[in-house]
N, C-alpha and C positions, 0 to 999 in steps of 0.2 A: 890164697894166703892173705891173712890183713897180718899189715907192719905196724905195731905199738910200741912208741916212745913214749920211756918214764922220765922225769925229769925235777927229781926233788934234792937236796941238800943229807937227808937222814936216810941211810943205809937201811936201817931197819924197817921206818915206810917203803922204800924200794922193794925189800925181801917180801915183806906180807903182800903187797900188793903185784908182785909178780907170780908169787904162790897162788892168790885167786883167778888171779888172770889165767893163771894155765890150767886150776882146778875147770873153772869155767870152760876155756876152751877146749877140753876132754869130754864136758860133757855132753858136750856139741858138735863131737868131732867136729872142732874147726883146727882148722892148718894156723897159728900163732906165730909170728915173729916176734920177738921182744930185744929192744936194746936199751940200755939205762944208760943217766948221764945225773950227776952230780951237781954241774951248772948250766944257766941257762945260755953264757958263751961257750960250753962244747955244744948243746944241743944243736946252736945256728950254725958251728964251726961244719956239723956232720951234714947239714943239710944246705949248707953250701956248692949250685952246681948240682943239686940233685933231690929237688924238694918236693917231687911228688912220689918220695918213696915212701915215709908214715900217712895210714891210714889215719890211726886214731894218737895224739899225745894227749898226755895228763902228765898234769904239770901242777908243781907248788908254785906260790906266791912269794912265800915269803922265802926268800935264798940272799945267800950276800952277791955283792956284787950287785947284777943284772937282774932285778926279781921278773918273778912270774907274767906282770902285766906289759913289764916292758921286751921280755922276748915273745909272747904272745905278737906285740905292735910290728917286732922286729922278723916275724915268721912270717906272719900275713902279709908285710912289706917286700918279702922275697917273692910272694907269692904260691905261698905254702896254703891249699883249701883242706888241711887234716881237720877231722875234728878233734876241738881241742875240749879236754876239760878238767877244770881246774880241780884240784884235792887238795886244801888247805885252812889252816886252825882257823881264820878267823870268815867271817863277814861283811868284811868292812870296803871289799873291792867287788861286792858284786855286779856293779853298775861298771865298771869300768871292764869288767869280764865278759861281757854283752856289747859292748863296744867294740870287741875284738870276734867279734862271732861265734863265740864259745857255745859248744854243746852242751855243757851244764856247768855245775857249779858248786862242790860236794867240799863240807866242812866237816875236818876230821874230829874223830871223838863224837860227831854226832848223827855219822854215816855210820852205818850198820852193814854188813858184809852182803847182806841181802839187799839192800838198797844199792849199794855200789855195784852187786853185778847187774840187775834191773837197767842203771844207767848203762853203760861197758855193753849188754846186750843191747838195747834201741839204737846206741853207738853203731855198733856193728852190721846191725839190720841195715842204720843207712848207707853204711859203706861196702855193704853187700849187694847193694840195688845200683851203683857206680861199677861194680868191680867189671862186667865184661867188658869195659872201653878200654880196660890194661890189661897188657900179662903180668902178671909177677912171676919171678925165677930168684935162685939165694945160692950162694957160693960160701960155704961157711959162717963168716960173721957179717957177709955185704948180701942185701939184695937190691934189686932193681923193681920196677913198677912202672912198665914203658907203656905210651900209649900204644896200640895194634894199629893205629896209624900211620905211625911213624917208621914200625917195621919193615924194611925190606924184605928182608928173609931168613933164614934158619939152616947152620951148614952142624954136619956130627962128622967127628973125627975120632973112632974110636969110642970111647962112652962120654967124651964131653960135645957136649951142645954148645954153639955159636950163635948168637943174636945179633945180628946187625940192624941198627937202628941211627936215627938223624945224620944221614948220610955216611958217617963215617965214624961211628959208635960203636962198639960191643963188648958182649959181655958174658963168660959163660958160667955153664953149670951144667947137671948132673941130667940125662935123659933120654929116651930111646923115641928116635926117630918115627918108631912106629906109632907110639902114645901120641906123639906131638903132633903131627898129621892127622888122626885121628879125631885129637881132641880140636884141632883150631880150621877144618875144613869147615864147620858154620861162620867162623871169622872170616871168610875169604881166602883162605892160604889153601894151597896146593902145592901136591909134591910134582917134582918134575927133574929130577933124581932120589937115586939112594942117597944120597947127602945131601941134599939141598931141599928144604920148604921155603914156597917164594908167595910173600903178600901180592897177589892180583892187579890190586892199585896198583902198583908198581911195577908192573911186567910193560915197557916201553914196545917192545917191538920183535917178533920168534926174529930169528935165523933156522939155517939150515937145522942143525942138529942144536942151538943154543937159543937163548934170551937174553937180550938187554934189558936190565933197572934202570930206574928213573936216574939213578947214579950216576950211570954211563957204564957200571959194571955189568958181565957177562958172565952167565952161567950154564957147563952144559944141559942138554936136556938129552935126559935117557928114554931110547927106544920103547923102553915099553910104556912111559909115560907120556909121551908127544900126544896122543890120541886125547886124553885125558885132561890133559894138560888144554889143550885148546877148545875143548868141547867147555870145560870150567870156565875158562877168560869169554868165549862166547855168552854161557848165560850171563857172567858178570856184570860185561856189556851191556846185555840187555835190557840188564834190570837199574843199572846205573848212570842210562846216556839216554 
């Protein structure tokens, strides 16, 4: 999934440019998250505590209040690495827009709907070639973009999905046990129950029938997984010490 914040003052740049965004992303079967903001203190407000959830923003400059260049200073100063890129009338801040690390730099009225996707695509391609060091997961109008680092493990209860992450973190959403093991046993994760996928890095120590996390948490391990389960943390080993 890439997560795009728009963040301009005029509603109707919002509409046309979330309209290409998701023409674009159709054409590409890409997975899209989009959320808008009107100033650029909700934008910080949203990414406050949680700033490596936008992939890509595009942002105007010119806004009352906080303009463009100064939440740009004030993203990056969170330590927000999105790329960002500006969509805005004039010219006059493009030096100051490269200051801030901006991925380009697109002046409206003289962007062309084909050049803006152009950009929007290389955008994406780079945040494409980042994307296996996270998961992303979305719960409505909230997602998440955690490192797989950081993940403990993964518990399903029913059709919702559990993510635990920075020791005492989570977050859920919508997804079948079976996909997820499936999809993330090249990331290191292994099942070791019907409900539980457990990150490797983090498997502290078997017990009898269970495992210790790095956490100090315990989870059991189902029979017919044990075999499996330690055969997995063996090559891991292996390949890791």
């Amino acid at each position: 999934m890439i997560n795009i914040h728009l963040c301009d003052d005029d509603v109707e740049v919002i509409e046309n440019y979330r309209y290409l965004i998701k023409k674009y992303a159709m054409s590409r079967s890409l997975d899209v998250h989009l959320q808008s903001f009107s100033r650029g203190e909700d934008l910080i407000f949203d990414l406050e505590g949680n700033v490596s959830t936008p992939d890509i923003i595009i942002l105007d400059i010119f806004m009352d209040a906080m303009n463009g260049i100064e939440t740009a200073k004030k993203i990056r100063s969170m330590g927000c690495n999105a790329q960002i890129i500006f969509l805005t009338t004039s010219s006059d801040f493009v030096f100051e827009a490269f200051d801030v690390s901006s991925f380009n730099y697109l002046v409206k009225g003289d962007t062309s709907d084909e050049r803006f996707r152009e950009v929007l695509g290389k955008a994406i391609t780079t945040v494409e070639k980042k994307i296996p060091d996270f998961f992303n997961c979305s719960f409505g109008s909230e997602s998440r973009k955690i490192p797989f680092r950081d993940i403990t493990h993964f518990e399903i209860y029913r059709r919702v999905m559990r993510v635990h992450f920075n020791q005492n973190e989570t977050f859920d959403f919508y997804e079948t046990m079976d996909h997820l093991s499936e999809t993330l046993v090249e990331k290191g994760f292994v099942r070791v129950h019907r409900s539980y996928l457990v990150n490797l890095k983090h498997i502290a120590l078997f017990k009898n029938q269970a495992i210790r996390l790095s956490n100090g948490e315990e989870l059991p391990m189902g029979k017919a997984y044990q075999e499996d389960v330690k055969e997995a943390f063996n090559q891991y080993v292996a390949e890791n010490w």
